[in-house]
Residue, then its C-alpha position, 0 to 999 in steps of 0.5 A: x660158920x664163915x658168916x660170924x667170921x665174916x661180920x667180925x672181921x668188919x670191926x678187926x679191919x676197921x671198915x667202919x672208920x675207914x669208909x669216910x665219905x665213900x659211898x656206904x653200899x660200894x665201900x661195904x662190897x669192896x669190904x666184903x671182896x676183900x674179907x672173903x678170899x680171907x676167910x675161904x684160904x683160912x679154910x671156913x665155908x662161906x654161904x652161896x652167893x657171897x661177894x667173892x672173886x679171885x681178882x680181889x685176892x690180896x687186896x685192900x678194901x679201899x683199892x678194891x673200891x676204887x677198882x669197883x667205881x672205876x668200872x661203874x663209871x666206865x660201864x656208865x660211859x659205854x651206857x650213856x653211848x648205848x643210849x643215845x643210840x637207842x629208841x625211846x619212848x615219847x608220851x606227852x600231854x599237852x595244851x592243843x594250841x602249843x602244839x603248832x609250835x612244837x611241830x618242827x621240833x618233833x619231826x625232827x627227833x620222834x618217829x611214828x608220832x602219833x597225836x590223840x585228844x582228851x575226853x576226860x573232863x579235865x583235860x577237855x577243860x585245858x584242850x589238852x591233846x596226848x603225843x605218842x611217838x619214838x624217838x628216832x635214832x642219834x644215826x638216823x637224825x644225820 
């Protein structure tokens, strides 16, 4: 019975006029985060898995969507560090006589790197050669 509640406390709070130009997937979590702890302490049941948790008590949608963006920027900061600490991956495909000059430049940053030529037709028309190597470690290029 809570969902029908759910969606019209949508309207009741204005969350349609109030999301301006707020990203409309984290704006509507921040709505749902804020009508949900209503609801349950008014005594309706909600289904499994809605959007609800006790730090969001008491708070509005827009304070809530900032706390919410706050957060994915900063995960997004920690991410951007994890990955400059990681491996990847490196396929390229590229013309052999380019290859020559790029050398310096990839033993400097790939690990295991590994050249193969093309035998499709297309790719023997243009000389084309396949690089498959790991990118080494931000520590390990020290």
């Amino acid at each position: 019975m809570g969902t029908l509640e759910h969606e019209v406390m949508h309207p009741a709070l204005q969350h349609h006029t109030r999301r301006n130009g707020r990203d409309p997937s984290r704006w509507n979590m921040a709505c749902d985060y804020a009508i949900n702890p209503i609801l349950v302490d008014a005594g309706l049941t909600l289904p499994e898995g809605v959007l609800l948790e006790d730090r969001f008590r008491g708070m509005s949608a827009k304070r809530i969507y900032n706390q919410l963006e706050e957060e994915e920027q900063s995960q997004q900061s920690s991410d951007d560090q994890d990955s400059q600490d990681s491996d990847g991956v490196l396929l390229m495909v590229v013309p052999q006589a380019r290859l020559a000059s790029s050398i310096p430049l990839l033993a400097e940053n790939v690990a295991d790197l590994r050249v193969f030529r093309l035998t499709d037709p297309e790719s023997a028309r243009f000389d084309q050669v396949a690089l498959f190597g790991v990118r080494k470690r931000m520590r390990d290029l020290d």
